[in-house]
C-alpha positions in Angstrom: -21.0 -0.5 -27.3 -21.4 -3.7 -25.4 -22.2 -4.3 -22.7 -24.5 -5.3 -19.6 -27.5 -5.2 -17.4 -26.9 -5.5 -13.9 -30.0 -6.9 -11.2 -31.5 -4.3 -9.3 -29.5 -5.1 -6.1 -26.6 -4.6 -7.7 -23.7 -2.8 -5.5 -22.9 -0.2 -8.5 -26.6 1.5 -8.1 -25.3 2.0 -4.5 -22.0 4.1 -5.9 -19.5 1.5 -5.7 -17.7 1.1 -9.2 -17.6 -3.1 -9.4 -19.8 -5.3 -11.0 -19.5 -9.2 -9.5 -20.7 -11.6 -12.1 -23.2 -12.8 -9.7 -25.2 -9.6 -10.6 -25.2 -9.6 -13.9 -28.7 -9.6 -15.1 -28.1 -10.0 -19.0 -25.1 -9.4 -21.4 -25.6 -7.7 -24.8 -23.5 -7.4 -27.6 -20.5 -9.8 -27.2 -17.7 -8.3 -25.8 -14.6 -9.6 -25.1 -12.3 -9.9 -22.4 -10.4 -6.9 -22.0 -13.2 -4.4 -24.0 -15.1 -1.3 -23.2 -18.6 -2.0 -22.2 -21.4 0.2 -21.3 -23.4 -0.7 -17.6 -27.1 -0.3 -17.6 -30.0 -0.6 -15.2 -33.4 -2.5 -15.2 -34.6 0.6 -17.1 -32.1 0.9 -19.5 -30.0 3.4 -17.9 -26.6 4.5 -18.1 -24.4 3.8 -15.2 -21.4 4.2 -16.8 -18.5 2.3 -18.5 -16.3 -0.3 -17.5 -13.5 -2.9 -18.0 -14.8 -6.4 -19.0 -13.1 -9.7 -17.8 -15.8 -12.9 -18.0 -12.4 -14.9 -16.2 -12.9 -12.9 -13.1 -14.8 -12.7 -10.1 -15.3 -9.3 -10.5 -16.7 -9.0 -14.4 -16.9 -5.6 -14.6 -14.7 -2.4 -13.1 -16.2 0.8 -13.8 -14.3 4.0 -14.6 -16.4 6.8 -15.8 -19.9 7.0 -15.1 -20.6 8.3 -18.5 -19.9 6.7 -22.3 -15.9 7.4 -22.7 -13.0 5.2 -24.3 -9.8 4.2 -22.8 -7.7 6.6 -25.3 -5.0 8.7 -24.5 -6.4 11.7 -24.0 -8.4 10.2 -21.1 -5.2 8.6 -19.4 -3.3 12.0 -19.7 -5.8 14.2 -17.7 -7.1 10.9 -15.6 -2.8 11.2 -14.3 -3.0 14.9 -14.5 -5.7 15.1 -12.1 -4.5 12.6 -9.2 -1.4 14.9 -9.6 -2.7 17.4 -8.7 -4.8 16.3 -5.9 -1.6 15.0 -4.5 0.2 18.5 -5.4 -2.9 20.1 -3.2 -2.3 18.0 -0.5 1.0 19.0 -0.4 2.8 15.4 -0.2 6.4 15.3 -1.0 7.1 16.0 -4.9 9.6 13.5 -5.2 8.4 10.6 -3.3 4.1 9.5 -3.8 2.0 7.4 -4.8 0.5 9.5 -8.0 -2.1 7.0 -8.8 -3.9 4.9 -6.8 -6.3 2.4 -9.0 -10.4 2.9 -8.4 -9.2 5.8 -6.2 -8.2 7.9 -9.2 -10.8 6.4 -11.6 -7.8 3.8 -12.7 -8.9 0.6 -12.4 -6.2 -1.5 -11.3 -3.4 0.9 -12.0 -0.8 1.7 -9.2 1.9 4.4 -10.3 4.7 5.2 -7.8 7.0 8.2 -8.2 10.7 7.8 -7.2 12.1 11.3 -8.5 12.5 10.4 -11.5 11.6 7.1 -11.6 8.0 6.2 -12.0 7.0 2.3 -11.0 3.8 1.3 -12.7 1.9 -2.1 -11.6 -0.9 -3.3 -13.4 -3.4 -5.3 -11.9 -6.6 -6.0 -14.4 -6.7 -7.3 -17.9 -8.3 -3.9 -19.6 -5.3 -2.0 -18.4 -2.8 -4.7 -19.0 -4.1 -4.8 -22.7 -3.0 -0.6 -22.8 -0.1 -0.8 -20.8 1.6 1.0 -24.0 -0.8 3.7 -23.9 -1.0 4.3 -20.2 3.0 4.2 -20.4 2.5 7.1 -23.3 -0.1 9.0 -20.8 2.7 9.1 -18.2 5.5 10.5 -20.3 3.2 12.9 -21.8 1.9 14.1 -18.8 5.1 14.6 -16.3 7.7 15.6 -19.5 5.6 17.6 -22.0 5.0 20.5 -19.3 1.8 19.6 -17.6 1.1 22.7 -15.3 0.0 21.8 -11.7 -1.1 23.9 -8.9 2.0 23.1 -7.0 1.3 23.9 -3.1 5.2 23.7 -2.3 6.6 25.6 -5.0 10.0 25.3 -3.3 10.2 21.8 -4.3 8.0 22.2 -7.0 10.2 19.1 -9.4 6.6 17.9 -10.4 8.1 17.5 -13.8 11.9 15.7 -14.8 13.2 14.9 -17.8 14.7 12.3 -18.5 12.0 10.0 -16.9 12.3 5.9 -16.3 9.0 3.9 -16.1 9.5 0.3 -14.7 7.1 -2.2 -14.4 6.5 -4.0 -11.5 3.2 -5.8 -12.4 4.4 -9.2 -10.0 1.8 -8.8 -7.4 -0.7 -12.1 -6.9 -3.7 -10.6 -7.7 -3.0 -10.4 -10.9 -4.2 -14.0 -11.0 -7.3 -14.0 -10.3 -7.6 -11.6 -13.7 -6.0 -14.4 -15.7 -2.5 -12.7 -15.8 1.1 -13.5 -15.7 3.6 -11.6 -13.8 5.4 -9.1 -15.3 8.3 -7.2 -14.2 11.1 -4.7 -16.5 11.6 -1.3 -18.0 9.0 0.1 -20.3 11.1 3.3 -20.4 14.6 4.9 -20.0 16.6 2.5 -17.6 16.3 1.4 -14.2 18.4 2.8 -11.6 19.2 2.4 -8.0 16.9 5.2 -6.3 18.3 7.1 -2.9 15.9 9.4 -0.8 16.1 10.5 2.7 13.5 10.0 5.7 14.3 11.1 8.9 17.6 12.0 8.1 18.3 8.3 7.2 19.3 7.8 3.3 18.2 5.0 2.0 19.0 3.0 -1.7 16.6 1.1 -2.9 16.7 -1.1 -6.7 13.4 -0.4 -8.1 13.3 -3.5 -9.8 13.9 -6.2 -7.6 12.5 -4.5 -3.9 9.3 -5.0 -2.3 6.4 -4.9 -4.3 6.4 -1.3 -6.4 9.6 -0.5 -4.4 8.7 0.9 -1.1 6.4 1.0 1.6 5.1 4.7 0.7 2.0 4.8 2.6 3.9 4.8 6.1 6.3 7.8 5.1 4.5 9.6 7.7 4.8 7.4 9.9 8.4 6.7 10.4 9.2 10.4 11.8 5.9 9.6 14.6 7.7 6.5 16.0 11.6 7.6 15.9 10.8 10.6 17.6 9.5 7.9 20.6 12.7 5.8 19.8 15.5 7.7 22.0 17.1 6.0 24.8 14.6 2.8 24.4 15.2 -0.8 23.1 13.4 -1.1 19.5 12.2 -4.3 17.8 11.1 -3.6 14.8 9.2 -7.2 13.8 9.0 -7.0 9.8 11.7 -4.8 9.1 11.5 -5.1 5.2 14.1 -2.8 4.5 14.8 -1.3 8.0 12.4 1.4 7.5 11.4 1.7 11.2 15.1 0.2 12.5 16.8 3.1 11.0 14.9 5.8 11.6 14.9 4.4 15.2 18.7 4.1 15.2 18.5 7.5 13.7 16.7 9.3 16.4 19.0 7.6 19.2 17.7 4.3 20.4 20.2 2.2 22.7 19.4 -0.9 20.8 17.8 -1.8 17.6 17.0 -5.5 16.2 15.4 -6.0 13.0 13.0 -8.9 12.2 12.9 -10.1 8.6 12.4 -13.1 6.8 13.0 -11.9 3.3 17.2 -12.0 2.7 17.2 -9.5 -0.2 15.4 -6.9 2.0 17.0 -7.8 5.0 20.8 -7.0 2.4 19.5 -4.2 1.6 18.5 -3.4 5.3 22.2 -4.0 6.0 23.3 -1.9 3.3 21.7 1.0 4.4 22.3 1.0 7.8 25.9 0.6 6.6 25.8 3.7 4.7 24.1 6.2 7.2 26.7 4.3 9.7 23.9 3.4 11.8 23.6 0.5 14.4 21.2 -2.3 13.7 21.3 -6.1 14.7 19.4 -7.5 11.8 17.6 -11.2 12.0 16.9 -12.9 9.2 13.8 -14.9 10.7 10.6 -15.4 10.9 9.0 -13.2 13.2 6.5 -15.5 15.0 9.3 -18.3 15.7 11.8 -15.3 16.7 9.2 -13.6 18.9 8.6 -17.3 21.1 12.3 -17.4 21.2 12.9 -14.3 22.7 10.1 -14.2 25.4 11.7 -17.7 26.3 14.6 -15.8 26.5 13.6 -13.1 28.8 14.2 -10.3 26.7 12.2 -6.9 27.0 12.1 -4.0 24.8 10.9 -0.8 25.4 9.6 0.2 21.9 7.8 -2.5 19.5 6.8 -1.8 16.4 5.2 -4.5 14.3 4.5 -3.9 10.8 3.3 -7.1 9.0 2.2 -7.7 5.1 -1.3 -8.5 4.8 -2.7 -11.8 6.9 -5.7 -12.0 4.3 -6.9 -10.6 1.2 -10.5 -12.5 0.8 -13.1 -12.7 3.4 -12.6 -16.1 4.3 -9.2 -16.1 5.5 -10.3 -13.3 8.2 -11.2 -16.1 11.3 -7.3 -17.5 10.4 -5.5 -13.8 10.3 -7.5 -12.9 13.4 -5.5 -15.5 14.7 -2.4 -14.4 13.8 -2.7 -11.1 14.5 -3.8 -12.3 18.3 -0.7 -14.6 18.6 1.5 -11.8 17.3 0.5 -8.9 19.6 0.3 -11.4 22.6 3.9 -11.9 22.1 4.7 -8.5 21.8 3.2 -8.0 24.8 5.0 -10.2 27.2 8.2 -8.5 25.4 7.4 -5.1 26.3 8.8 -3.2 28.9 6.8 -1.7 32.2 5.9 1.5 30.4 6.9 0.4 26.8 5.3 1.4 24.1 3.8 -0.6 21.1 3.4 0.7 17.0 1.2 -1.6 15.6 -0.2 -1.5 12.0 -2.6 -3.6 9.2 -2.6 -3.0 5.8 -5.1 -6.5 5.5 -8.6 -4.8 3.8 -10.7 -7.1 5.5 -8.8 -6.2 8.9 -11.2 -3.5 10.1 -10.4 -0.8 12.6 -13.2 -2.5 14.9 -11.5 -6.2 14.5 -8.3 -4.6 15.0 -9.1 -3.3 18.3 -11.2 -6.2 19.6 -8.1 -8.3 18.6 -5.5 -6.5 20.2 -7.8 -6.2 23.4 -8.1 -10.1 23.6 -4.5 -10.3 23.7 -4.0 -7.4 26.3 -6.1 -10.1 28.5 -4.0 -13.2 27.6 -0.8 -11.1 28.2 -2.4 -10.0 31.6 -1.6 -6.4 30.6 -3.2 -3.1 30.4 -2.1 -0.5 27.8 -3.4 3.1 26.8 -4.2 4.3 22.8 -1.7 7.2 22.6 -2.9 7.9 18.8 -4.1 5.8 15.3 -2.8 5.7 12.8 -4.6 6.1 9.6 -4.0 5.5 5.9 -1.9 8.5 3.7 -3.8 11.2 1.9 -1.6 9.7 -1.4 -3.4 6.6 -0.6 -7.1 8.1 -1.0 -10.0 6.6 0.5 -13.4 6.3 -1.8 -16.5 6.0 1.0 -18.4 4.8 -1.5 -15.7 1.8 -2.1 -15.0 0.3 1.1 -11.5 -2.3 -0.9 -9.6 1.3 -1.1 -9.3 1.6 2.4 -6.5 -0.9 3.8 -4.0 0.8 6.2 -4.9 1.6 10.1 -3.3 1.2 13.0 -2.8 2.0 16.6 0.0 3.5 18.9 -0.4 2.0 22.6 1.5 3.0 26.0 1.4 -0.1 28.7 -0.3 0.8 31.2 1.9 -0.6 34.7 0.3 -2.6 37.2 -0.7 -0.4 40.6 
């Protein structure tokens, strides 16, 4: 096997599972883009293999820490096992993330489960190159009667035949791997998908919504903040398709406005709110511009709930999203009621919990207002977090209370 040496500071000797090609030490063998390699120490040791790309920054992605192809038999029981953690942790059968890249020892592979409807996005060129075989691993695993320990066996629908697999492999990153986007149905057809939260139903095309469909990791989330929603004014700033605005209608808010600048989520915002015969005023803006406006304005709200996508995703676009996330929660700010309450979240990476907070305390100052933490908020147990690899960990954020003026 090919493969290489990495220097003896290397971050993978330290239990992460990436290889930057700045500590590479020596390459042996030859291998191209795409291929199996092996990763070994100063002493010759096995670390473990890995996913090869000399095009990016990251050169090497390791995903076993012994000597072990990418065949099928691996996919099958590397799906079968983030299955069943999720079965353990007793997440909703129907609707999860089932895998969740480095966090399942998948390298750049996202699978989403919509009953079923599975969305698959891949992200790195070793996994792009087996897309056909990772497709095969899914089929076999959720039709051919994989046995899970299921910890709700009332809704125990773990397995569903027949079973769609779409691709939604259009996310940027992708780029920096040397990859086209790719989007379309590797399996059965694509259909409109309908689930419930909070009462609300929504329908959602697989194929042409938000990234892999939904915004799964704040499912939990959505029941917290309605239940805070009755008799207030809600603003939900980045509405993608209502999530929070429905819910919020849902649970009996007086008002609800809806901030997006995407029209086809901001339609299918519409549409759903149509459906459950729900309330919403829906703006199809930006949020910043809309947010100056309506200070200018005079208008207050009572509950806020801002929800944005990512500011950054490299380390040297923090100063400028630090920025952004100051000029966003100072407007929110000035908006909210006396006692209002504000539902803020990040799902930037290089956002930490301690920037968040020092972030949203500089604009408490600017606004000239004082607010109390009423909880966090902190990323889904679908969503694992590695310790050991800091880029799995995204999603945090915070639930304040204004504090009034005495």
């Amino acid at each position: 096997m090919a493969g290489i040496v990495v220097r003896p500071r290397a971050r993978i000797l330290h239990g992460h599972d990436w290889v930057f090609s700045s500590e590479v030490l020596k390459i042996f063998g030859d291998p191209a883009d795409g291929d199996v390699i092996s990763i070994k120490d100063g002493r010759d040791k096995m670390l473990g293999s890995a996913i090869w790309n000399s095009k990016s920054q990251i050169v090497a992605r390791r995903f076993s820490h012994r000597r072990q192809d990418l065949d099928l038999d691996f996919f099958k029981r590397r799906i079968t096992h983030a299955a069943e953690y999720r079965s353990r942790r007793k997440v909703n059968p129907r609707l999860h993330r089932v895998v969740w890249s480095e966090s399942d020892g998948l390298p750049g592979v996202t699978l989403d489960r919509y009953g079923d409807q599975f969305v698959l996005q891949l992200t790195t060129l070793g996994m792009d190159q087996r897309r056909e075989i990772i497709v095969e691993g899914i089929r076999a695993v959720f039709q051919s009667g994989a046995t899970f320990q299921v910890a709700n066996p009332e809704n125990a629908s773990w397995k569903l035949a027949p079973l769609s697999i779409i691709e939604r492999s259009d996310a940027a990153v992708r780029g920096a791997e040397g990859l086209q986007p790719m989007t379309g149905v590797l399996r059965g057809e694509a259909r409109e998908c309908e689930f419930e939260i909070c009462g609300v139903k929504f329908l959602i095309d697989l194929l042409n919504a938000q990234k892999t469909g939904f915004y799964l990791d704040q499912l939990s989330h959505y029941p917290a903040v309605a239940e805070l929603a009755a008799d207030r004014r809600v603003l939900d700033c980045f509405t993608n398709e209502g999530g929070f605005a429905l819910t919020c209608a849902r649970a009996g808010a007086t008002e609800v406005i809806g901030v997006e600048m995407q029209a086809n989520a901001i339609a299918t915002a519409r549409q759903n709110a149509k459906r459950n015969e729900l309330t919403v005023r829906w703006v199809e803006q930006d949020v910043f511009p809309y947010l100056r406006a309506a200070e200018k304005a005079g208008a207050q709200f009572d509950l806020i709930i801002l929800d944005p996508p990512s500011f950054t995703k490299t380390k040297s676009g923090v100063r400028d999203a630090i920025r952004g996330y100051r000029e966003l929660h100072l407007r929110a700010f000035k908006l909210l009621s006396r006692d209002g309450i504000l539902a803020t979240f990040s799902c930037s990476h290089h956002i930490s919990d301690a920037i968040l907070s020092e972030t949203i305390s500089a604009a408490l100052v600017d606004a000239r207002r004082s607010a109390r933490r009423l909880r966090r908020f902190e990323q889904a147990l679908d969503h694992p977090v590695v310790p050991t690899m800091p880029e799995t960990e995204y999603f945090k954020g915070v639930l304040l209370e204004m504090k009034p003026s005495i």
